[in-house]
C-alpha positions in Angstrom: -13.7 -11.1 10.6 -10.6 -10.6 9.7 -8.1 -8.0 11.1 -5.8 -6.3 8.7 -2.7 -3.7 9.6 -2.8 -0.7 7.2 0.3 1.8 7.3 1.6 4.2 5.2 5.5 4.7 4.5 7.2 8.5 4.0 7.6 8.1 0.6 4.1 7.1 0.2 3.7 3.8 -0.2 0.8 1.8 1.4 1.1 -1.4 2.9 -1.9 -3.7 4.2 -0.7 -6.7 6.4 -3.0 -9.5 7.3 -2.8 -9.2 11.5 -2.6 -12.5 12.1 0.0 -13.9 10.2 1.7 -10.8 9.2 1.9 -11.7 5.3 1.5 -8.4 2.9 -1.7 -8.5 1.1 -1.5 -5.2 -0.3 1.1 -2.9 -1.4 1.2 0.1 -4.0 2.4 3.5 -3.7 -0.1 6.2 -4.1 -0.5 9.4 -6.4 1.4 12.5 -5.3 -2.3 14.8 -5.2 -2.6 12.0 -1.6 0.2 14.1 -0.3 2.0 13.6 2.7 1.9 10.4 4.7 -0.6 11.2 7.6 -2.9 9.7 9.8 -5.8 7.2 9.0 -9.8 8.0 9.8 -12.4 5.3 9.5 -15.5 6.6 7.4 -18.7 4.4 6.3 -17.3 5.5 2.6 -14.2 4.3 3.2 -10.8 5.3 4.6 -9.9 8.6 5.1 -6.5 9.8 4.6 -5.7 13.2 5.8 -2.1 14.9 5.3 -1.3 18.3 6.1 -4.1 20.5 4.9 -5.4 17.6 2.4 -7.6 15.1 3.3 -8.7 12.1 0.6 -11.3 9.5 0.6 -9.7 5.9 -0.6 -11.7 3.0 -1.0 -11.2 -0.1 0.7 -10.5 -2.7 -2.1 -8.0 -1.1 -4.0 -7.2 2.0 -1.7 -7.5 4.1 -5.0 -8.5 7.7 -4.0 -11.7 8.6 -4.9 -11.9 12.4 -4.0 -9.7 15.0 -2.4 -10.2 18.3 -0.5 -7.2 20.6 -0.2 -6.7 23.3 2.3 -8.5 21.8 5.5 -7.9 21.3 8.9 -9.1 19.4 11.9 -11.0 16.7 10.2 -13.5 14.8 12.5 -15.5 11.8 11.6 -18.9 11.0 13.8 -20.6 8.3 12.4 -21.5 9.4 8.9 -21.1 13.0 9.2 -17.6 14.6 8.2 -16.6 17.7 10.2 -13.9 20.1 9.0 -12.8 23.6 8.0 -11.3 25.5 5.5 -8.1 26.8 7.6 -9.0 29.8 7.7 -7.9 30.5 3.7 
């Protein structure tokens, strides 16, 4: 299997580097509704990508968002279930 580095930049780009060797196999910058650079969730659907109060689903091919919930917080993932709240909005 192989182990890639995914990261995302402040002006929201995405990078994925292959671990090993460190070469760029992926790089786009991603739609403004993403939001914020924020951290990364792993997610049997895919990668989840949650910014301040936004939290988006990408897939894992072509890290193209799928779906994107505004105005929640404290995300959790546990196994296939997806915990969160509205904020209290």
């Amino acid at each position: 299997m192989k182990l890639l580095l995914v990261f995302f930049q402040g002006s929201g780009g995405l990078t994925v580097l292959d671990a090993q060797t460190g070469a760029v196999k992926f790089r786009r910058q991603l739609p403004p509704e993403v939001g914020y650079p924020g951290e990364l969730l792993s997610s049997p659907a895919g990668l989840l990508f949650k910014s301040y109060r936004k939290l988006t689903l990408l897939d894992t091919k072509k890290f193209e968002p799928h779906w994107t919930i505004d105005m929640c917080s404290d995300v959790r993932v546990d196994g296939d279930l997806l915990l969160l709240h509205d904020g209290y909005h």
